[in-house]
N, C-alpha and C positions, 0 to 999 in steps of 0.2 A: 062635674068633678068625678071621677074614677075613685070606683071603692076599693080595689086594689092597692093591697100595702106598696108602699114605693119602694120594697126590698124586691117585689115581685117585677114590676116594674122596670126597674133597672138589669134582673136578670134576663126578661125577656130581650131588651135592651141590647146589651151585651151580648144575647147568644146570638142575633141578627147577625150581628158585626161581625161574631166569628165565623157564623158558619159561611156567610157571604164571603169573607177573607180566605177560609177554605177554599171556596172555589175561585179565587182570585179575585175578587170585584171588592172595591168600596162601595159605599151606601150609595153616591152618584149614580155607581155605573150599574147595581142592582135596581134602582130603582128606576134607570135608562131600559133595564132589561122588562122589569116589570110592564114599563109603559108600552116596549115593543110586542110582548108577547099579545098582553091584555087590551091593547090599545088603548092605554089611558095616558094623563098627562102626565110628565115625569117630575114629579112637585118633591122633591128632595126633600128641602125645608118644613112642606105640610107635614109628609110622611114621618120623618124626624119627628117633629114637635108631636105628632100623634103617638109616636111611642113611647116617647116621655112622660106624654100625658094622661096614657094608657087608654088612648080613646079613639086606638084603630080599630075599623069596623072589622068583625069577624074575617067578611071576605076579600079585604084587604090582607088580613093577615095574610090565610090562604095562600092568595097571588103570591104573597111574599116568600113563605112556606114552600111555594112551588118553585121557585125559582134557585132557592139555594138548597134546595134538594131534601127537605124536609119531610117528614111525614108522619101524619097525626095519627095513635090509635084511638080509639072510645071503646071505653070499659066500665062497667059498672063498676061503683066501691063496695069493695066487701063490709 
């Protein structure tokens, strides 16, 4: 079970969608891209249910993150 509030969840959720729909793609065809870039298999459905269920692995994200043109800073909190 994910410790993540499902407020967090659902953001993460949603910003996939959009930023993917930025760049023209639905979930299908980002994660068609995902599978192309990274050679993996294009499991829509897993993918999906893992961000609902807040239980994509880091480097999944990533992949993801890479593809709709994302990118992470790290910072220490004040």
């Amino acid at each position: 079970m994910s410790s993540l509030p499902k407020e967090q969840i659902e953001y993460l959720r949603e910003f996939i969608r959009f930023k993917a729909a930025t760049r023209g793609m639905n979930l299908t065809q980002m994660m068609a891209k995902v599978s192309e870039v990274y050679n993996r298999k294009p499991e829509v459905g897993n993918y999906s249910g893992k961000i609902r269920r807040g239980t994509l692995s880091v480097l999944e994200l990533l992949e993801i993150f890479d593809i709709i043109g994302v990118e992470i800073e790290y910072k220490d909190r004040s």
